[in-house]
N, C-alpha and C positions, 0 to 999 in steps of 0.2 A: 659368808658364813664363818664362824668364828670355829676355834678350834674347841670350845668348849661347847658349842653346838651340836658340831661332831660327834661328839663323844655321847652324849645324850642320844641323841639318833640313832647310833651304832646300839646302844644297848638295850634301845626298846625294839628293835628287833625280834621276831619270835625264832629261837633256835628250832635247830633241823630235829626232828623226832626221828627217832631210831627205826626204821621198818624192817630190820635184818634181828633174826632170832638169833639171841647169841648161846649156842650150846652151854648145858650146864650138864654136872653129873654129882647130884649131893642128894642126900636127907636132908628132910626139915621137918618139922611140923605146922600146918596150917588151921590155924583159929579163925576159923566163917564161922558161920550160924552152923550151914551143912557138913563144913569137915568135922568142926568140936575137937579140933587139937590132934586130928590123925595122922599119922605118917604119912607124907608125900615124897616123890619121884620125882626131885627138880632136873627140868631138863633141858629147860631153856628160859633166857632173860630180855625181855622187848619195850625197854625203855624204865621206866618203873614196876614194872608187871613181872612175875616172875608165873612160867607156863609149867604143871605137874600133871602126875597119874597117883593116884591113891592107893598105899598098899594094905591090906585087908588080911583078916583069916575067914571073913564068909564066904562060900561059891560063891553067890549071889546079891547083889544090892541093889536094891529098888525093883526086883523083879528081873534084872538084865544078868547073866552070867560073866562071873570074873574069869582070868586068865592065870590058870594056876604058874607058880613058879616051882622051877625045879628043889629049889633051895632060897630057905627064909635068909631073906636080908641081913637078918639080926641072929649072930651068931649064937648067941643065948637061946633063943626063941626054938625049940624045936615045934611048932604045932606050922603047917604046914601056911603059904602066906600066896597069895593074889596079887591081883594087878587091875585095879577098875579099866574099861576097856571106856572112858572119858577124860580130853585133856580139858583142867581147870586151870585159868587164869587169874590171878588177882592179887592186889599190891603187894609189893614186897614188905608192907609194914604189916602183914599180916599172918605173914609167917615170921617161923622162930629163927635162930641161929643154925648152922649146919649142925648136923650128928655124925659125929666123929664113931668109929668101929663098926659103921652097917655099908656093907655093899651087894652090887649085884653079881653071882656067876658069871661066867665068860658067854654061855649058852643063854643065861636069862638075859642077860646087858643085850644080846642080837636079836632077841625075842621083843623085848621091850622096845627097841629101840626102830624097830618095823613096824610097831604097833604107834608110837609116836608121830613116824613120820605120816603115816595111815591118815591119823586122826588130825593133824596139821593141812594135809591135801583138803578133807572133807571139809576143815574150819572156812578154809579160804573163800572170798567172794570170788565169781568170775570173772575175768576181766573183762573191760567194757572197750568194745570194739571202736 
């Protein structure tokens, strides 16, 4: 086999897929059909995918109760703000850029961040004996 052979071979290879969530902690906005441009909870990244929770001012969405936060993300924002208790996944082309001056409390960031890992255990399949 010739060295240019090699070479060929080597790059039709399929690279290794990422299966390790890589912590993230930013704002974005997500444009689906169902977010329409809402504030998301980026909180972790799994190849192209980017993993959120959606932050709200309703109790409620879709019938299911939200998780109040102690304090609105958005510094400006006094009306009081939520935490959809669903992690959404989907391309990172489909959200915006990060938002720069919103963060979480010290107490909402450990709140959030139980409820994450929560909802990541429930996503997982089983594993197969």
């Amino acid at each position: 086999m010739s060295a240019g052979q090699r070479e060929r071979t080597e790059n039709i290879m399929p690279k290794k897929k990422d299966k390790k969530v890589k912590n993230l902690d930013e704002f974005r906005k997500l444009n689906t059909k169902e977010a329409q441009g809402h504030l998301q909870y980026v909180s972790g990244k799994k190849g192209k995918q980017l993993e959120s929770v959606g932050v709200t001012h309703a109790k409620k969405t879709r019938g299911q109760k939200n998780i109040p936060l102690k304090k609105n993300p958005d510094p400006k924002d006094k009306e009081p703000a939520y935490i959809r208790p669903k992690l959404t996944t989907a391309n990172i082309k489909k959200y915006g850029g990060k938002l720069d001056g919103l963060g979480l409390s010290a107490e909402d960031k450990k709140q959030v961040w139980e409820l994450i890992e929560r909802l990541r255990k429930q996503k997982q399949p089983p594993k197969k004996k």
